[in-house]
C-alpha positions as a Python dict, from the first residue, in 0.01 Angstrom:
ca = {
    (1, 'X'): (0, 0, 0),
    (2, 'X'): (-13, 314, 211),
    (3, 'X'): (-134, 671, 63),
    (4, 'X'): (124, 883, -143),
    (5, 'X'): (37, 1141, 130),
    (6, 'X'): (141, 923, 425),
    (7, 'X'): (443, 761, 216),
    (8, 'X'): (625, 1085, 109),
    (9, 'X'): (568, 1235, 449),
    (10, 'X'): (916, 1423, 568),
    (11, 'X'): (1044, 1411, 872),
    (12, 'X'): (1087, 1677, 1091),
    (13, 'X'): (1352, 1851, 1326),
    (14, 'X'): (1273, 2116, 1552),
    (15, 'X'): (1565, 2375, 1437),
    (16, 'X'): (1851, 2362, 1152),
    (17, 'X'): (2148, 2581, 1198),
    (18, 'X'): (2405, 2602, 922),
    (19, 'X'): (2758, 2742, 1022),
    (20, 'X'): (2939, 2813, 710),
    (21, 'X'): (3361, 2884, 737),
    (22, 'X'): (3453, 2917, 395),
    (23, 'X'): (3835, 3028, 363),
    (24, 'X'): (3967, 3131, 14),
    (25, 'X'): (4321, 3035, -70),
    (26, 'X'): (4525, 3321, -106),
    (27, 'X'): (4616, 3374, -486),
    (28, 'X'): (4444, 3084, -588),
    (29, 'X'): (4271, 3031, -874),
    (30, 'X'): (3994, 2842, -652),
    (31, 'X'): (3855, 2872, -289),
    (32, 'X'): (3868, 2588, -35),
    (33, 'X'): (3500, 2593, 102),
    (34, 'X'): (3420, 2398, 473),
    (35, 'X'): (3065, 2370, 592),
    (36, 'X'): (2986, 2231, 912),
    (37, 'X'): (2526, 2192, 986),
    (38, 'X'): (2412, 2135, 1368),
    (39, 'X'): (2074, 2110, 1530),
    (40, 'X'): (1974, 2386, 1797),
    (41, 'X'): (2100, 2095, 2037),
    (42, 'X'): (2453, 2236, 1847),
    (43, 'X'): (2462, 1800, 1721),
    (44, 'X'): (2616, 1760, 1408),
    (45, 'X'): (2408, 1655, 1115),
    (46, 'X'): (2501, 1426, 822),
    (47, 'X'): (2401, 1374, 488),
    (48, 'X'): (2276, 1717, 465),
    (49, 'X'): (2283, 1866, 88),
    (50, 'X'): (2539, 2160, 27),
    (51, 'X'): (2551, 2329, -356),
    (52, 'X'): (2776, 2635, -419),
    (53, 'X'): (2757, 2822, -752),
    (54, 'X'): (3001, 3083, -826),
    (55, 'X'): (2878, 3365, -1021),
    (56, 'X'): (2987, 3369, -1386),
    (57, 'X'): (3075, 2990, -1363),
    (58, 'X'): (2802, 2821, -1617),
    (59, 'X'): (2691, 2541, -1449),
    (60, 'X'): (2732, 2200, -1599),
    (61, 'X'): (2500, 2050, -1824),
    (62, 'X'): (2404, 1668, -1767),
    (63, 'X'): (2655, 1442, -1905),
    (64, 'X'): (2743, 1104, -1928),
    (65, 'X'): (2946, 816, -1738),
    (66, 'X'): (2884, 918, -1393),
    (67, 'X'): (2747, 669, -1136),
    (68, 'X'): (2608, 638, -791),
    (69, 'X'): (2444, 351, -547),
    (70, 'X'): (2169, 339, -347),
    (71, 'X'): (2177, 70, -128),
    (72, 'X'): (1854, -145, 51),
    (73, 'X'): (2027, -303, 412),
    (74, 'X'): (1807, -396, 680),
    (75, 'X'): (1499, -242, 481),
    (76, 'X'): (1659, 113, 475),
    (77, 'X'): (1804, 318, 197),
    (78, 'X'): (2136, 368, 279),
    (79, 'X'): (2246, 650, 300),
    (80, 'X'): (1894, 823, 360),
    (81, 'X'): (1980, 1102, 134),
    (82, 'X'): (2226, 1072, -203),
    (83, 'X'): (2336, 1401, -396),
    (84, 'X'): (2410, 1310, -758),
    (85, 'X'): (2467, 1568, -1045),
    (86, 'X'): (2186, 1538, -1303),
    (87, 'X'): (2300, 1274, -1554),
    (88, 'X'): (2387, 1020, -1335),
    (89, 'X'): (2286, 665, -1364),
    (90, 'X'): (2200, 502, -1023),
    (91, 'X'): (2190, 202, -900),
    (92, 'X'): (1972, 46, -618),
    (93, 'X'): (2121, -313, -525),
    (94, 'X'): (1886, -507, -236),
    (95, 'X'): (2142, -654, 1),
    (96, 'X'): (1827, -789, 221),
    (97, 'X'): (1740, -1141, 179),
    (98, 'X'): (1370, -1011, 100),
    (99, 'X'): (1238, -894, -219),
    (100, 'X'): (1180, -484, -245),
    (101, 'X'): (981, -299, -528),
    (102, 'X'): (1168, 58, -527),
    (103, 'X'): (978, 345, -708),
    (104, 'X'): (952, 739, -715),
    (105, 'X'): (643, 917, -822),
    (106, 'X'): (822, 1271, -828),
    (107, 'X'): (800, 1498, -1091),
    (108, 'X'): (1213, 1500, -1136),
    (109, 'X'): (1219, 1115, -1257),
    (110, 'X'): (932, 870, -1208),
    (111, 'X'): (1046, 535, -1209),
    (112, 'X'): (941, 193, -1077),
    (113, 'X'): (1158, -130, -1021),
    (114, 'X'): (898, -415, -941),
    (115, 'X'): (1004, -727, -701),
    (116, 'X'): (1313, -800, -684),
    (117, 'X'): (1647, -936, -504),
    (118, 'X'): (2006, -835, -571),
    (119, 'X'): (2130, -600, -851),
    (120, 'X'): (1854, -505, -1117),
    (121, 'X'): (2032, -526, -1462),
    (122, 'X'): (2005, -154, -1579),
    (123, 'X'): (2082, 169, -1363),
    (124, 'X'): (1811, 453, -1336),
    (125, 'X'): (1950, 754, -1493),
    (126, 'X'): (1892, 1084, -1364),
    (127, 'X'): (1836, 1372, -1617),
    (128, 'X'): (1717, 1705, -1436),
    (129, 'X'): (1771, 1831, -1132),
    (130, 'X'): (1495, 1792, -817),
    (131, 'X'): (1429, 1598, -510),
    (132, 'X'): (1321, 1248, -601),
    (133, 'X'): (1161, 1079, -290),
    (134, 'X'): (1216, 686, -271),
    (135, 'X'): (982, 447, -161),
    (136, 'X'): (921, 96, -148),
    (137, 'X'): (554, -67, -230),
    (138, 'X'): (624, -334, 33),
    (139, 'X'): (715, -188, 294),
    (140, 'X'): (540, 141, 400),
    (141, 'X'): (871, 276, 651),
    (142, 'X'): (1109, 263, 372),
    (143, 'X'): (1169, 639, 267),
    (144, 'X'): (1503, 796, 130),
    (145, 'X'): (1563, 1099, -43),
    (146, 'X'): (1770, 1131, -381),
    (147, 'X'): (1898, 1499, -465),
    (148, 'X'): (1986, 1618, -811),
    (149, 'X'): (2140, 1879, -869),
    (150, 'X'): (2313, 2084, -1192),
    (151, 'X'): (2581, 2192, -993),
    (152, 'X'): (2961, 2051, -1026),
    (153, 'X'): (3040, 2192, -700),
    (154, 'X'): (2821, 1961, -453),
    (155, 'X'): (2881, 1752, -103),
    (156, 'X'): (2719, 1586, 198),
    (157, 'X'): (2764, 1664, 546),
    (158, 'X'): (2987, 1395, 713),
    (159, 'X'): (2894, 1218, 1072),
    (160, 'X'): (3124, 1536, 1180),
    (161, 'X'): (2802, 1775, 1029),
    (162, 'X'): (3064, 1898, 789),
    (163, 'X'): (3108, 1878, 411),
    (164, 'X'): (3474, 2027, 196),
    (165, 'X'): (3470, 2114, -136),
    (166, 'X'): (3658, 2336, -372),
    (167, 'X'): (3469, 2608, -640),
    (168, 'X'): (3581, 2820, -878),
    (169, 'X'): (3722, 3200, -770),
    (170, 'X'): (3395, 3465, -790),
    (171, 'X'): (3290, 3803, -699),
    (172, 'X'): (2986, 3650, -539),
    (173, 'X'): (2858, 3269, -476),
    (174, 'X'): (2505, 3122, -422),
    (175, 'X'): (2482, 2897, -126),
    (176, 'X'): (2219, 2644, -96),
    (177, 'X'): (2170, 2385, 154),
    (178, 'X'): (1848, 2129, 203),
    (179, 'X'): (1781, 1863, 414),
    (180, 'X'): (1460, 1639, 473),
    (181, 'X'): (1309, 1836, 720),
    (182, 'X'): (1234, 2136, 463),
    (183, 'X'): (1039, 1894, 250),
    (184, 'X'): (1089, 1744, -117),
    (185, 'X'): (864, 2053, -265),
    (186, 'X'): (1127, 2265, -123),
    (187, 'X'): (1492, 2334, -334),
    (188, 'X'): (1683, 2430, -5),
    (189, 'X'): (1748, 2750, 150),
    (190, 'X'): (1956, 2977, -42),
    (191, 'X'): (2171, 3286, 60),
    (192, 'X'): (2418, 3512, -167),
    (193, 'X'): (2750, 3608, -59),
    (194, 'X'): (3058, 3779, -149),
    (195, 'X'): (3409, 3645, -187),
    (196, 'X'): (3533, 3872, 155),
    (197, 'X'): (3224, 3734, 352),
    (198, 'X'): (3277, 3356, 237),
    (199, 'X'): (3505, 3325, 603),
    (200, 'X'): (3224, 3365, 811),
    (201, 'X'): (2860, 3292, 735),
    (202, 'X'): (2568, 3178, 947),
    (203, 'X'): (2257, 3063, 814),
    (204, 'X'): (1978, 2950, 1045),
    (205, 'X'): (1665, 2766, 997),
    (206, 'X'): (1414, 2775, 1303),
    (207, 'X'): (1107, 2619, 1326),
    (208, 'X'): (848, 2848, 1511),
    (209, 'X'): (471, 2737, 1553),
    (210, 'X'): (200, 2946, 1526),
    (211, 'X'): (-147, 2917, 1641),
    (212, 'X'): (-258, 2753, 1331),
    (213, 'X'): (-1, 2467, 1410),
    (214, 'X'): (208, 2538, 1063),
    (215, 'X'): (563, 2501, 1034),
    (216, 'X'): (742, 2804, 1035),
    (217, 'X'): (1104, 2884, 916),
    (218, 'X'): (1311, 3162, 1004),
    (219, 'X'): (1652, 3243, 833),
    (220, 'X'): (1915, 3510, 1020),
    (221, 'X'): (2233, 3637, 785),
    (222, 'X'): (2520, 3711, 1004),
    (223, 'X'): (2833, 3842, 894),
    (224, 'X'): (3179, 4019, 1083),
}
């Protein structure tokens, strides 16, 4: 069994650049939102977390009968990062013909599912929001991320590097995006815009050494 250190380990990317075009539908009671995340190599990036919250919108609180899947193929979790909404029950069916023992030691749900194969009989159900990191006490390269969130108004980045959804109409809205490369004891970054600005945003996350060798980010706001 390898160290929690080495085990929860993210990985790392040299640059994230978020290029938000959020377009408002005229009259509307809601606003069409379109995010599209690229590396400094201008690549598209999937399953990258994106969470809106509209100002004066209460966010809502966990509830019941929602579900989500977690799967184990060719001793992976696929996908490598799932966004739920706290309250969901998961489920992590093995589809390998091996036996996996799936557990999280994070503070937002600590759970353990010892050897098995197939479907375990009960879901694991999510209650608050946080970054749960998944692991497997088998086998040491396993490592997925699961993302909870209190926020209705939540996607992933497609294989495109782009994720749609639709909020509520606001004066202002909270933008948040995180992927592995920040690290599980980080929420995301997080910028606050207007309604008139949500048609052009640019968020970028740069990683910049420094002579101690720590990871540096750097965030730049630009708007027309």
């Amino acid at each position: 069994m390898c160290s929690k250190s080495e085990r929860f380990k993210p990985y790392k990317l040299s640059s994230l650049f978020l290029v938000a075009a959020l377009m408002l539908t005229e009259g509307a009671l809601a606003a069409e939102a379109r995010v599209q995340i690229v590396n400094d190599q201008q690549e598209a990036m999937d399953n990258v977390v994106v969470i809106i919250e509209p100002e004066g919108h209460a966010l809502a609180a966990a509830s019941t009968g929602m579900t989500a899947q977690v799967d184990q193929v060719d001793r992976q979790f696929v996908p490598h990062v799932q966004l739920v909404q706290a309250g969901t029950e998961v489920s992590f069916p093995n589809f390998d013909d091996i036996r996996h023992h799936v557990y999280s030691f994070s503070d937002a749900k600590r759970f353990e599912l010892p050897l098995y194969k197939g479907t375990p009989s009960d879901p694991v159900l999510f209650e608050q929001p946080g970054i749960v990191i998944l692991a497997c006490n088998i086998h040491d390269w396993m490592l997925g991320y699961l993302y909870v969130t209190d926020s209705p108004w939540h996607a992933l980045t497609d294989q495109t590097g782009v994720a749609t959804l639709t909020v509520p109409e606001a004066s202002h809205y909270l933008v948040r995006v995180w992927h592995p490369s920040l690290g599980a004891d980080n929420a995301g970054i997080e910028e606050q815009v207007s309604a008139d600005q949500l048609n052009n945003i640019t968020l970028s996350l740069a990683d910049q050494s420094t002579s101690g060798g720590r990871r540096q980010l750097r965030r730049s706001t630009r708007y027309p």
